[in-house]
Backbone as CSV, one residue per row, in Angstrom:
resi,resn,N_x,N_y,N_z,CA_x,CA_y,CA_z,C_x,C_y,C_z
1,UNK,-4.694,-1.006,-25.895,-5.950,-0.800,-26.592,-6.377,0.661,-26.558
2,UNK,-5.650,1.344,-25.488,-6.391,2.726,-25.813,-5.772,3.171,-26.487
3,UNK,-4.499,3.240,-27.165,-3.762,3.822,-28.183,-4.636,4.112,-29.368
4,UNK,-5.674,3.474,-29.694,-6.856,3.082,-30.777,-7.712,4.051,-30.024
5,UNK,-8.562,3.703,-29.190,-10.212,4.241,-28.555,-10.019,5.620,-27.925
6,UNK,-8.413,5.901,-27.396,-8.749,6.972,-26.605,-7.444,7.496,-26.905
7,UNK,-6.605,7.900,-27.393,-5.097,8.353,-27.773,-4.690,9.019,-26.770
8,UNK,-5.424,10.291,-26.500,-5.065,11.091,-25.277,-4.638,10.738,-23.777
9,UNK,-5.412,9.828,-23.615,-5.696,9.216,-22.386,-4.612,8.048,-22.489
10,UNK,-4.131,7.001,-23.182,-3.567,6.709,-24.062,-1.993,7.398,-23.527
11,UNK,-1.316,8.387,-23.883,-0.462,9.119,-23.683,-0.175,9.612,-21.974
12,UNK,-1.431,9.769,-21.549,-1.399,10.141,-19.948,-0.945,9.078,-19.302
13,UNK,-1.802,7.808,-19.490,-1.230,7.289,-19.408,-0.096,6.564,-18.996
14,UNK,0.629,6.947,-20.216,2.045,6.153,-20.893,3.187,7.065,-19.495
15,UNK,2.581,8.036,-19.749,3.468,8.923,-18.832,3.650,8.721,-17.254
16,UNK,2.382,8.464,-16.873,1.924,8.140,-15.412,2.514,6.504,-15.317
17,UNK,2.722,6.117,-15.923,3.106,4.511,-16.070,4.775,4.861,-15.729
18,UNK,5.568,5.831,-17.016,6.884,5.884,-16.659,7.065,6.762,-15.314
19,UNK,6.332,7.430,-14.651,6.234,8.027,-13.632,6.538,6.932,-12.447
20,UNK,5.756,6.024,-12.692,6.124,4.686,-11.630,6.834,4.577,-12.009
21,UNK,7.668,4.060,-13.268,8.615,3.169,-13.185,9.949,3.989,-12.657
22,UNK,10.139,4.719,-12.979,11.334,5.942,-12.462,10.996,5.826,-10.821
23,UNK,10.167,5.981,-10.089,10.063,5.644,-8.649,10.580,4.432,-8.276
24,UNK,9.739,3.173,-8.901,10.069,1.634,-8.537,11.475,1.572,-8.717
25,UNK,12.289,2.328,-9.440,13.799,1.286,-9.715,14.408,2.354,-8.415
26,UNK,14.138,3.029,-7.879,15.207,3.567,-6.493,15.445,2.997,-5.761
27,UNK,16.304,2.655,-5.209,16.897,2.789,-3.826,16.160,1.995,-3.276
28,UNK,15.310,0.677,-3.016,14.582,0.385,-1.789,14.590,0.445,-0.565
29,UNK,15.806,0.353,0.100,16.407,0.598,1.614,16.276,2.045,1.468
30,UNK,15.976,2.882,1.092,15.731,4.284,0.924,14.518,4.437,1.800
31,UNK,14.804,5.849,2.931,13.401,6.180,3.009,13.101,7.322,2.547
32,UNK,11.474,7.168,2.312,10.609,8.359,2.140,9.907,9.068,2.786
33,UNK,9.044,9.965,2.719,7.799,10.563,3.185,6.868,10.006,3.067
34,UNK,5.606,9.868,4.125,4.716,9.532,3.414,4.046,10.461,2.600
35,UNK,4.069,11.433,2.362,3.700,12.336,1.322,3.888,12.115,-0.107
36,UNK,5.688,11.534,-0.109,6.281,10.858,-1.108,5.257,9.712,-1.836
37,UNK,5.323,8.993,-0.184,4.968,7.773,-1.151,3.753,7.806,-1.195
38,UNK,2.831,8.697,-0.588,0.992,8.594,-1.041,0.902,9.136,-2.905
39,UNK,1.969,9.819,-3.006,2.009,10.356,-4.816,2.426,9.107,-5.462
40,UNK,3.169,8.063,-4.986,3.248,6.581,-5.872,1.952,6.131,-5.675
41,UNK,1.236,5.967,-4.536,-0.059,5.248,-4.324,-1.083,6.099,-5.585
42,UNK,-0.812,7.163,-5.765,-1.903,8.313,-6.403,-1.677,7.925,-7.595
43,UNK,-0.217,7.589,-8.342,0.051,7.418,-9.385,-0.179,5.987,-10.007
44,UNK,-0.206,4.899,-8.839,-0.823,3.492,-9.450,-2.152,3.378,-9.279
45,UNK,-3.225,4.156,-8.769,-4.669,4.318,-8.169,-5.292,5.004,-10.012
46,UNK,-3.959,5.831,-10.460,-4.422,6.368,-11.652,-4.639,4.987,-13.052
47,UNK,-3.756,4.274,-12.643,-3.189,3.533,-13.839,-4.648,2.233,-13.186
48,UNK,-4.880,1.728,-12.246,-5.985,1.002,-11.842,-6.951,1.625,-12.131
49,UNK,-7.247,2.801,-12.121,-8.673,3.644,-12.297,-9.273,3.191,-13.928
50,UNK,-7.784,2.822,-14.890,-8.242,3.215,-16.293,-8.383,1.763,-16.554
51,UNK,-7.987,0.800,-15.432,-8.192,-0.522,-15.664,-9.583,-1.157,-15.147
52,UNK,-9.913,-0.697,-14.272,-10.715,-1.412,-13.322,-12.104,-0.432,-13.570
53,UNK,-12.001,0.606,-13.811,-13.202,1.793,-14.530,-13.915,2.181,-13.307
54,UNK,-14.862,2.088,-13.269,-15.859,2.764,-12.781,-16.247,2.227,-10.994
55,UNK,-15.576,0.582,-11.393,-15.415,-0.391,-10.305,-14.830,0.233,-9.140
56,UNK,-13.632,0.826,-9.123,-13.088,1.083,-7.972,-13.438,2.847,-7.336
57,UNK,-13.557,2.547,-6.380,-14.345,3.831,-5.363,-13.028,4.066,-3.965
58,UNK,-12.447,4.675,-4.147,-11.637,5.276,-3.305,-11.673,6.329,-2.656
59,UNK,-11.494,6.003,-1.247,-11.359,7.470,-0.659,-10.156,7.886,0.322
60,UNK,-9.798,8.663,0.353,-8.114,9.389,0.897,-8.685,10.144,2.154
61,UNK,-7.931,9.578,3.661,-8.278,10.749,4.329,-6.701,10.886,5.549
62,UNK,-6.232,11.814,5.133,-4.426,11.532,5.374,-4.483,13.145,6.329
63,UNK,-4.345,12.763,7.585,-3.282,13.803,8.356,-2.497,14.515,7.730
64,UNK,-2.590,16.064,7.206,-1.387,16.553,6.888,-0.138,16.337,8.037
65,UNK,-0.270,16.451,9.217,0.877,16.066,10.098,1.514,15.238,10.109
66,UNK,1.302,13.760,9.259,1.606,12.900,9.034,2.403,13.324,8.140
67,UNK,2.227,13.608,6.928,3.159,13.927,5.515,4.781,13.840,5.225
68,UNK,5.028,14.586,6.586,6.733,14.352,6.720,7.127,13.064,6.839
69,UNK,6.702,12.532,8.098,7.111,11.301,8.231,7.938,10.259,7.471
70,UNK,8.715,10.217,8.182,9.524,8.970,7.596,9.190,7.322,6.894
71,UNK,9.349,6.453,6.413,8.880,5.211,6.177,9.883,4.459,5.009
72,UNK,10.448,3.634,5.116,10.542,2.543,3.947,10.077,2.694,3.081
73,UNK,10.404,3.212,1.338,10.406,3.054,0.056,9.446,2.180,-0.346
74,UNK,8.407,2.028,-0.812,7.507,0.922,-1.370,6.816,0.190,-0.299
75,UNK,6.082,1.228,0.935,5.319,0.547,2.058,4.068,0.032,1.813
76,UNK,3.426,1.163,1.592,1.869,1.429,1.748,1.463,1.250,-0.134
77,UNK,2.540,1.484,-0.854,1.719,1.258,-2.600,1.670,-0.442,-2.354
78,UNK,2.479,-1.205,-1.791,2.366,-2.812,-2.287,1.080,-3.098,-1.078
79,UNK,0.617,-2.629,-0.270,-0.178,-2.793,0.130,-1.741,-2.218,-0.176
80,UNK,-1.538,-1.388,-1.080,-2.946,-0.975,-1.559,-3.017,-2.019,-2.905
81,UNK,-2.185,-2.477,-3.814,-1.696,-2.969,-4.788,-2.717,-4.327,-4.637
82,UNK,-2.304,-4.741,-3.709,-2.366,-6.104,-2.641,-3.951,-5.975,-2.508
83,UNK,-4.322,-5.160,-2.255,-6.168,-4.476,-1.853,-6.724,-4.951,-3.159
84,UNK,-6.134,-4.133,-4.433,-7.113,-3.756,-5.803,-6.992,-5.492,-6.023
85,UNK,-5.865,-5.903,-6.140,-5.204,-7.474,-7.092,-6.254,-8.563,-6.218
86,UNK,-6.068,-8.703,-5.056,-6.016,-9.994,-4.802,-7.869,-9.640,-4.162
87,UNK,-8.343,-8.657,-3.383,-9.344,-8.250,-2.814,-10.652,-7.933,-3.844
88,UNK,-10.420,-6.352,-4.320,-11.543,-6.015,-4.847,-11.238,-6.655,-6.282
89,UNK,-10.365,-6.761,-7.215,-10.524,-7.253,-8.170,-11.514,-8.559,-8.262
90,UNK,-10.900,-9.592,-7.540,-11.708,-10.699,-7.557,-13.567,-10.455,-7.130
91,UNK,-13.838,-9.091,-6.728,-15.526,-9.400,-6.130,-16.037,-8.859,-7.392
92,UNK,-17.677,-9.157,-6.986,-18.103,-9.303,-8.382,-18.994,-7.555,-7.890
93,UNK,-18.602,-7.150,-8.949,-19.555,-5.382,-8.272,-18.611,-4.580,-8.235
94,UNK,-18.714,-3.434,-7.653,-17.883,-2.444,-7.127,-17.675,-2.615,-5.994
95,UNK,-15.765,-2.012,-5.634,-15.221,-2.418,-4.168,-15.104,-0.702,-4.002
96,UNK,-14.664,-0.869,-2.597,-14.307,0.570,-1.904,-12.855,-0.053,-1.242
97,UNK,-11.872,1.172,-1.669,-10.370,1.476,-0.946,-10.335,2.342,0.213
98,UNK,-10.343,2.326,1.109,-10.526,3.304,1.912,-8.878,3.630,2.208
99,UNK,-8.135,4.317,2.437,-6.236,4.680,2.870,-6.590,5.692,3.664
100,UNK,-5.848,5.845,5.280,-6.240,7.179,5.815,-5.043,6.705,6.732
101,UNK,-4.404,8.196,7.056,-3.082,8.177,7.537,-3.303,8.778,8.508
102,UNK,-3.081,8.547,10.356,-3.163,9.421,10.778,-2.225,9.417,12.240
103,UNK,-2.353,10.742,12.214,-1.504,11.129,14.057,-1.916,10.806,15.229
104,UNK,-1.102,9.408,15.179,-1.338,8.450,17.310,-0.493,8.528,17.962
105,UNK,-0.168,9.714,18.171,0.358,10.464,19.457,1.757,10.323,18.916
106,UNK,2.931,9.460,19.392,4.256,9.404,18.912,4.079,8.193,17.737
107,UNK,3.682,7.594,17.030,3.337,6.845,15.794,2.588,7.531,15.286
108,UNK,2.392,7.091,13.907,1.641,7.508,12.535,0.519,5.980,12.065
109,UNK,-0.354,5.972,12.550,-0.952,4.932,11.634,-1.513,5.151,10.387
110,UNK,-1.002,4.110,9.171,-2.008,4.413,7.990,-2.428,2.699,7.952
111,UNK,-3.707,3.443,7.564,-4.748,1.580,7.113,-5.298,1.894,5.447
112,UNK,-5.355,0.467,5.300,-5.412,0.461,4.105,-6.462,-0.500,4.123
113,UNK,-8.097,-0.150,3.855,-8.959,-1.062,4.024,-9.937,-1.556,2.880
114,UNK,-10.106,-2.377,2.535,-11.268,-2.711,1.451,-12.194,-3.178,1.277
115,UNK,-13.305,-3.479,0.840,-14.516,-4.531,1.013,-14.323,-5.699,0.133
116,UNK,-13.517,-5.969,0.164,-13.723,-6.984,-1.429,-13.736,-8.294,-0.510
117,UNK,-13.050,-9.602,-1.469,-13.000,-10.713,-1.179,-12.365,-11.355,0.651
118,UNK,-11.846,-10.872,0.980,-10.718,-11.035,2.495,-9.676,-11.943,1.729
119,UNK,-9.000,-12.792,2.795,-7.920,-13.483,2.536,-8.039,-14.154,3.735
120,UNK,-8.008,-15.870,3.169,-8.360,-16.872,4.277,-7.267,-16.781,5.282
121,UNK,-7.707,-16.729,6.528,-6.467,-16.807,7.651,-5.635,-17.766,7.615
122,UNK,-5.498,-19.201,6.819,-4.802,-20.165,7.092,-3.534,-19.631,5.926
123,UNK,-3.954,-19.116,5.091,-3.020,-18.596,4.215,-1.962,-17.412,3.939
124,UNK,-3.347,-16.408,4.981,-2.034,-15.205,5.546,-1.062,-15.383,6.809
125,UNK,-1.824,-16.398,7.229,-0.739,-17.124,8.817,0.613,-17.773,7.779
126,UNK,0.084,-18.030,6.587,1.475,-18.915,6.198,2.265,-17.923,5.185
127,UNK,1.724,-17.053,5.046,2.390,-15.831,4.248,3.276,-14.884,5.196
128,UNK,2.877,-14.522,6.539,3.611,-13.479,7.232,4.503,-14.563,8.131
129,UNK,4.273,-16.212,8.152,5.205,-16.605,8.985,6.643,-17.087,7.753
130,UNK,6.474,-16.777,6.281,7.082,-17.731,5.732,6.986,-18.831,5.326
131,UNK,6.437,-19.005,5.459,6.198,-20.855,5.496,5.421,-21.049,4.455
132,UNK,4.543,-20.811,3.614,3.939,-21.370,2.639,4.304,-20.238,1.208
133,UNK,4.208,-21.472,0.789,4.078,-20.183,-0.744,2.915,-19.172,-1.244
134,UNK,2.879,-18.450,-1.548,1.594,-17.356,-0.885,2.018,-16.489,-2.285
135,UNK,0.583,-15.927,-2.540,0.679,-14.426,-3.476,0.931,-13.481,-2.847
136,UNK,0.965,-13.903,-1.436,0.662,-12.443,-0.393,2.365,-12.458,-0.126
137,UNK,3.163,-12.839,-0.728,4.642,-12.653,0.027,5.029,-11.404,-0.106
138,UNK,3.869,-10.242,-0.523,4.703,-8.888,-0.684,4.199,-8.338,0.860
139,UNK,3.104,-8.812,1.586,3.016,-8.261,2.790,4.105,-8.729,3.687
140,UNK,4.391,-10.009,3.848,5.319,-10.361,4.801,7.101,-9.610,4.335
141,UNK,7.261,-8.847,3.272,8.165,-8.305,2.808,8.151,-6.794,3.243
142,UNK,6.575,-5.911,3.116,6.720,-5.079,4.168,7.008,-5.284,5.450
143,UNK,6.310,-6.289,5.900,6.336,-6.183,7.552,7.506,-6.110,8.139
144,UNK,8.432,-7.255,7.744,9.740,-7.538,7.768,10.785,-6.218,7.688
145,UNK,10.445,-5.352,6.649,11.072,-4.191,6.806,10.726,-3.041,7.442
146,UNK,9.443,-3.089,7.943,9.361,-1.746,8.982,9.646,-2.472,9.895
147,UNK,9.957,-4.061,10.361,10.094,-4.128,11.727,11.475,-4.084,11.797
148,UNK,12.461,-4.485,10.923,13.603,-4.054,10.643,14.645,-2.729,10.850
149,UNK,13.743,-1.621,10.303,13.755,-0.378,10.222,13.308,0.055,11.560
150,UNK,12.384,-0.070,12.574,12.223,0.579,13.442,11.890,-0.174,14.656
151,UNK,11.896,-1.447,14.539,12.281,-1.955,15.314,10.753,-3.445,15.982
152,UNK,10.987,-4.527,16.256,9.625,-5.632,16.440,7.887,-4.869,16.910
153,UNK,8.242,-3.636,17.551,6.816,-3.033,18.383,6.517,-2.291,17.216
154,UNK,6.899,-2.460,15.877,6.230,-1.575,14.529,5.643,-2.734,13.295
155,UNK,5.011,-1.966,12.701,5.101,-3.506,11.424,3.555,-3.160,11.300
156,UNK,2.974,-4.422,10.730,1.832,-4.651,10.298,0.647,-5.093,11.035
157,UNK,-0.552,-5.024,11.069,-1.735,-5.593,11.356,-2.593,-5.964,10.400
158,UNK,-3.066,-6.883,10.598,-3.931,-7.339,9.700,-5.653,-8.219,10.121
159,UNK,-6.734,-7.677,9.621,-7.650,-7.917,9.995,-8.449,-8.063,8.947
160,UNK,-9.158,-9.345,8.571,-9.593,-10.154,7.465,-10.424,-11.615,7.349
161,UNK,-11.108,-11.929,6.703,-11.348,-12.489,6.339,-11.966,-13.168,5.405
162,UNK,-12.473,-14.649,5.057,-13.376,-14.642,3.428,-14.246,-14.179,3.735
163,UNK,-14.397,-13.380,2.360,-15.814,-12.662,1.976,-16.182,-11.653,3.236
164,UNK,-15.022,-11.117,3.908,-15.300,-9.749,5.167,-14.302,-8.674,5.095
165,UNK,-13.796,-8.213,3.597,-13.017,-7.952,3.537,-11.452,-7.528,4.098
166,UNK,-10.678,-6.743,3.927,-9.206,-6.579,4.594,-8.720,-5.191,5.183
167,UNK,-8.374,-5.226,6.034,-8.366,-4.043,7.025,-6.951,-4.062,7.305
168,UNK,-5.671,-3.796,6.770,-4.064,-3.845,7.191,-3.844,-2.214,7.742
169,UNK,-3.125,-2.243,8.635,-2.848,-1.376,9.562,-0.897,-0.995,9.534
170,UNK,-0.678,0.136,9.339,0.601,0.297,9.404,0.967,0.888,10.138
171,UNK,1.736,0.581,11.462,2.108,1.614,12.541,3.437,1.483,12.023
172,UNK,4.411,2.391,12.608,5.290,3.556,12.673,5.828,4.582,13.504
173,UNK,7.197,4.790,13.735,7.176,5.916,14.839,7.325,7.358,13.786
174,UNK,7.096,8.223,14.361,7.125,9.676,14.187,8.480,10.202,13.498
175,UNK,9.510,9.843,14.461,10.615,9.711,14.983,11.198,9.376,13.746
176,UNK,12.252,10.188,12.767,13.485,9.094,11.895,14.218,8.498,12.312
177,UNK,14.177,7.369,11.706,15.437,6.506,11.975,16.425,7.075,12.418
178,UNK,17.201,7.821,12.145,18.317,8.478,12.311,18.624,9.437,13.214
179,UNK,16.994,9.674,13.691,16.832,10.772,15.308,16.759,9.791,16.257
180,UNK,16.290,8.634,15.920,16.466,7.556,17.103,17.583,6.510,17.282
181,UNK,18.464,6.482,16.342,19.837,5.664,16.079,19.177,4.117,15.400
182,UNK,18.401,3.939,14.780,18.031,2.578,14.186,18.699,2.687,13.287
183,UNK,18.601,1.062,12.639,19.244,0.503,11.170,18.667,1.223,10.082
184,UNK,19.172,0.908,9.237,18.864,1.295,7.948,18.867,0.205,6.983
């Protein structure tokens, strides 16, 4: 529709759209930066901004020390993704994204927090154990791979509930894979 109302914008767009898609088809077992991947988060935050308008209120507060850091390909975007879709989309008003990355001593935590709707505990218990069929199967798909990647004492947190919104937590070591001898 904006091809009509707004052409320009329209075109930005189109571009910022193939911008993801050229990211999404790499390598998934690939890692990145988080620097890397906060510019995918920046680049789908753009494409939600022109969807969701005026609704979504975001704010970024990222450790440059963090930036290098290592991480799994597609960590932290399916989890903000996960925020706009299933969280603030559904509330009625304007939501707040909060993403802030920061330096805990030998780990990196980034959280990814929102006010919107939460997510009933009986349903994310059956999403991160497997066991139920869930919209949320893209979190238990991160978790699974940073704990994979660096090993069971890494992965996800999650703090939520209905109508108290969602607070997911991503720890991480400092450390590459490959300075510490882990899988890939």
């Amino acid at each position: 529709s904006l091809v009509m109302s707004d052409p320009v914008l329209a075109r930005s767009m189109i571009a910022k759209f193939s911008e993801f898609l050229r990211a999404a088809f790499r390598e998934q077992t690939d890692l990145t930066t988080v620097a890397e991947e906060l510019g995918l988060v920046e680049t789908s935050l753009d494409l939600e901004r022109v969807r969701i308008g005026e609704r979504l209120d975001v704010q970024l507060n990222i450790a440059h020390e963090v930036l290098p850091v290592r991480l799994p390909f597609l960590t932290v975007q399916p989890i903000v993704e996960n925020a706009i879709r299933h969280g603030l989309a559904a509330k009625a008003g304007p939501g707040r994204l909060c993403i802030e990355a920061e330096d805990a001593g030998p780990e990196v935590a980034i959280v990814v927090e929102d006010d919107g709707v939460g997510i009933d505990a009986d349903a994310l218990e059956k999403a991160l154990s497997g066991t139920g069929s869930s919209s949320h199967v893209g979190i238990l798909a991160v978790d699974t791979r940073l704990r994979h990647t660096f090993g069971p004492e890494y992965g996800l947190t999650i703090l939520t509930g209905a109508d108290a919104g969602t607070k997911m937590t991503i720890r991480l070591p400092k450390a590459a894979p490959t300075d510490r001898g882990l899988r890939r």
